[in-house]
DRENPA-3360 file (N, C-alpha, C; in nm, 2 decimals, always signed):
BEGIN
1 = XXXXXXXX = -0.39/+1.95/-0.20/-0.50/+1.85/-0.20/-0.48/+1.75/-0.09 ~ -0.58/+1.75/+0.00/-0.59/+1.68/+0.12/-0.63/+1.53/+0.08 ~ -0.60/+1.45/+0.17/-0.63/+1.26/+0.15/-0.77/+1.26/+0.14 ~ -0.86/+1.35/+0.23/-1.00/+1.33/+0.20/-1.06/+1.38/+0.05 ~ -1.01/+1.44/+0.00/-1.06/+1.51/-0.13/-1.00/+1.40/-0.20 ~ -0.88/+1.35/-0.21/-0.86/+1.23/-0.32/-0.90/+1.15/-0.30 ~ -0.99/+1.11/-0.16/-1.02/+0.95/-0.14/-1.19/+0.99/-0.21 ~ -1.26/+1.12/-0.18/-1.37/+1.12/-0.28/-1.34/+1.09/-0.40;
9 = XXXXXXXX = -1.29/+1.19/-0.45/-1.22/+1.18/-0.60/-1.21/+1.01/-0.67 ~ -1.13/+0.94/-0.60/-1.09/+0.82/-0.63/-1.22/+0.69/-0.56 ~ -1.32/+0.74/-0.47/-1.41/+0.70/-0.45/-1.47/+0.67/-0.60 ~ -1.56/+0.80/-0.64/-1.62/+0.84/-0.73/-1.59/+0.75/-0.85 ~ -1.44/+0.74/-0.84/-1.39/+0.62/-1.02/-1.39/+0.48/-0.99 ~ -1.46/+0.47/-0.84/-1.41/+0.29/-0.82/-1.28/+0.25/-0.74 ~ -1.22/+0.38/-0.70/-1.08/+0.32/-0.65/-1.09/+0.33/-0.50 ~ -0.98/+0.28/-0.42/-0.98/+0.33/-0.30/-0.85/+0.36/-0.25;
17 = XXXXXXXX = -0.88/+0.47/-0.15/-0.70/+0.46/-0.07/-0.72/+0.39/+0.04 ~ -0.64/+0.30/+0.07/-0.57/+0.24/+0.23/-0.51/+0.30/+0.28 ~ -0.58/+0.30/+0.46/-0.45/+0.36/+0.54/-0.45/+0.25/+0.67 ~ -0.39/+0.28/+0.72/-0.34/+0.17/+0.85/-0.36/+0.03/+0.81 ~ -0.29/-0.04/+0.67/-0.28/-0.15/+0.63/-0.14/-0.20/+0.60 ~ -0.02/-0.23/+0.69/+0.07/-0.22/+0.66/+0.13/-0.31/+0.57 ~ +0.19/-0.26/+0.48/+0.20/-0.37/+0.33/+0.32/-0.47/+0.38 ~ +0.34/-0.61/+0.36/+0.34/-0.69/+0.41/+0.48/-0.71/+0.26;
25 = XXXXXXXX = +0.39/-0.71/+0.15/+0.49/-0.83/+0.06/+0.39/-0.75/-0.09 ~ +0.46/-0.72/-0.17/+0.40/-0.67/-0.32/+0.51/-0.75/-0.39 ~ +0.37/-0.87/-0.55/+0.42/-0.94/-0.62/+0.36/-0.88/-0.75 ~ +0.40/-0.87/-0.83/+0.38/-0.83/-0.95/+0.43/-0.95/-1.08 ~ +0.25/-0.96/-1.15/+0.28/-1.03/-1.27/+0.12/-1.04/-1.32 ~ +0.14/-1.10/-1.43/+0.02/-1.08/-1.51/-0.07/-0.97/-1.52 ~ +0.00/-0.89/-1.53/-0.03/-0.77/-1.56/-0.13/-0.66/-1.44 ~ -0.08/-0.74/-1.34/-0.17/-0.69/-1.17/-0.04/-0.70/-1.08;
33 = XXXXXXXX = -0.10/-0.66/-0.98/+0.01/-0.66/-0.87/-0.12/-0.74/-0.72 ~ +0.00/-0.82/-0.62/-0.12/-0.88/-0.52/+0.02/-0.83/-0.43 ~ -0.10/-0.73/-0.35/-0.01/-0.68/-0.23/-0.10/-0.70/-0.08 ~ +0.00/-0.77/+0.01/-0.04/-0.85/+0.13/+0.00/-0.75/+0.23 ~ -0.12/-0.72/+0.28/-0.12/-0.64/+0.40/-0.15/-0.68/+0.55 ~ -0.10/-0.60/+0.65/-0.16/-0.65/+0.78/-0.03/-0.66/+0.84 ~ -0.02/-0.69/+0.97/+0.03/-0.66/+1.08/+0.14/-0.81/+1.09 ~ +0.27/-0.84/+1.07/+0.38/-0.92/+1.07/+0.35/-1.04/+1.18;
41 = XXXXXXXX = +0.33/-0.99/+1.31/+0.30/-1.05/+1.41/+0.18/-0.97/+1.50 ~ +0.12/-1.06/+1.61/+0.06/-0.98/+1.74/+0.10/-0.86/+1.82 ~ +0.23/-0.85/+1.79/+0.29/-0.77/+1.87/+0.29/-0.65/+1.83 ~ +0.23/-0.59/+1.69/+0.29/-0.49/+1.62/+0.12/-0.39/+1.67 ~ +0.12/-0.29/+1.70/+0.04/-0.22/+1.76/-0.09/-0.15/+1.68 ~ -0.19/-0.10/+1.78/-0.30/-0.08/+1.62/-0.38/-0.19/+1.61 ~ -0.47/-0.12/+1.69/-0.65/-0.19/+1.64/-0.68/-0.15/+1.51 ~ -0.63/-0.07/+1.44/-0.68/-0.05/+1.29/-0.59/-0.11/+1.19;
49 = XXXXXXXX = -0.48/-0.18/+1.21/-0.43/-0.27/+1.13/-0.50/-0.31/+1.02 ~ -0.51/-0.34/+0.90/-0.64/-0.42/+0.85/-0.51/-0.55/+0.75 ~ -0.55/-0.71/+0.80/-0.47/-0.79/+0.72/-0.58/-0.80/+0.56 ~ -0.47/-0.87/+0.48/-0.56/-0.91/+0.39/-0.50/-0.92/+0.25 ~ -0.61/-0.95/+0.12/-0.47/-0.95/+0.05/-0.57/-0.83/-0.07 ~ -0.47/-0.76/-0.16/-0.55/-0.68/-0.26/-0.51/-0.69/-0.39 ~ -0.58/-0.72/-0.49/-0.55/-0.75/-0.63/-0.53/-0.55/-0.68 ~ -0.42/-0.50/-0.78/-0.45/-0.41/-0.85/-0.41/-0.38/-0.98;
57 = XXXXXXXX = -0.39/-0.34/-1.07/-0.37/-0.33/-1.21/-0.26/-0.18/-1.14 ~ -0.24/-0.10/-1.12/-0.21/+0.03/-1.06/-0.15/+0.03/-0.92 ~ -0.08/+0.08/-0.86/-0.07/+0.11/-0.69/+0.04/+0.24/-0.72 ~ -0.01/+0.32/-0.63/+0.08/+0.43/-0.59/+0.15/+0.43/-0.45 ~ +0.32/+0.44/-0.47/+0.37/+0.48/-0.35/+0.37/+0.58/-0.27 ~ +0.31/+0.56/-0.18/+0.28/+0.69/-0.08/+0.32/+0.67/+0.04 ~ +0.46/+0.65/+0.07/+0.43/+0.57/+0.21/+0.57/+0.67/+0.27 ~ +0.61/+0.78/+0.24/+0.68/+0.85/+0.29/+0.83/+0.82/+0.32;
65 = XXXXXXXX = +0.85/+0.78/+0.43/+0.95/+0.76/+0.48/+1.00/+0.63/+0.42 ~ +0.90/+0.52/+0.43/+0.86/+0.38/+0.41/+0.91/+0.34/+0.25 ~ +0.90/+0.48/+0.16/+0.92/+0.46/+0.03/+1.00/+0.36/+0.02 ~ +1.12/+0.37/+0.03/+1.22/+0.32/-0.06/+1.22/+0.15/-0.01 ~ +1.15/+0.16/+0.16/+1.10/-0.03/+0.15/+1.00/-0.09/+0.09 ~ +0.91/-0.04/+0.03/+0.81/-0.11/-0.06/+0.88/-0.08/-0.17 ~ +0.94/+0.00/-0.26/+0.98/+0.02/-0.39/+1.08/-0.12/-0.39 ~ +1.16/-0.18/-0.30/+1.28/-0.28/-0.30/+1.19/-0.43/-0.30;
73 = XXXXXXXX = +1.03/-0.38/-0.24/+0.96/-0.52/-0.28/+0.95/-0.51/-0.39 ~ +0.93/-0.48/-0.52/+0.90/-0.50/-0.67/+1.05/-0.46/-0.72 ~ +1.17/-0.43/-0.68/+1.32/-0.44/-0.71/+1.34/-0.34/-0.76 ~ +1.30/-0.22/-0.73/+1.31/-0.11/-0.76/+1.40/+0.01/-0.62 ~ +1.53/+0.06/-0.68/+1.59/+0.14/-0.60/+1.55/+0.25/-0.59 ~ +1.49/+0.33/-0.48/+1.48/+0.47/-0.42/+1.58/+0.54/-0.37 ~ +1.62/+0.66/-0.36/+1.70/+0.71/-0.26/+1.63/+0.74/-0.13 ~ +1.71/+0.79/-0.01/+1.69/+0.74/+0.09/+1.72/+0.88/+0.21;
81 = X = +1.68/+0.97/+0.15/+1.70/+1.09/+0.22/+1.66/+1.13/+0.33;
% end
């Protein structure tokens, strides 16, 4: 299943996927999570960058390589293969 078929899919229910938003900082509480995206500094490359901030009840890690540094923002250990 390709990213375009799930981003319909999750179109269709209201959701969306992000891509070229690089996640910044995930805080979790009240029963949502507010994860701060966008680009550290000027320097970091990518006109498609997108800053900003996003409320979710849900988020899935999808970030590959990246995993195991977003899972240590909410204090959760990955392995690191």
């Amino acid at each position: 299943m390709g990213i375009r078929h799930c981003r319909g899919r999750l179109g269709r229910l209201g959701e969306e996927i992000r891509t070229h938003a690089p996640v910044r900082s995930i805080e979790a509480g009240g029963g949502e999570f507010l994860i701060r995206t966008g680009s550290p500094d000027a320097r970091t490359p990518g006109p498609r960058a997108r800053d900003g901030e996003l409320r979710a009840r849900r988020i899935v890690n999808a970030a590959g390589a990246w995993s195991p540094e977003i899972a240590r923002m909410l204090g959760v250990s990955l392995p690191n293969h």
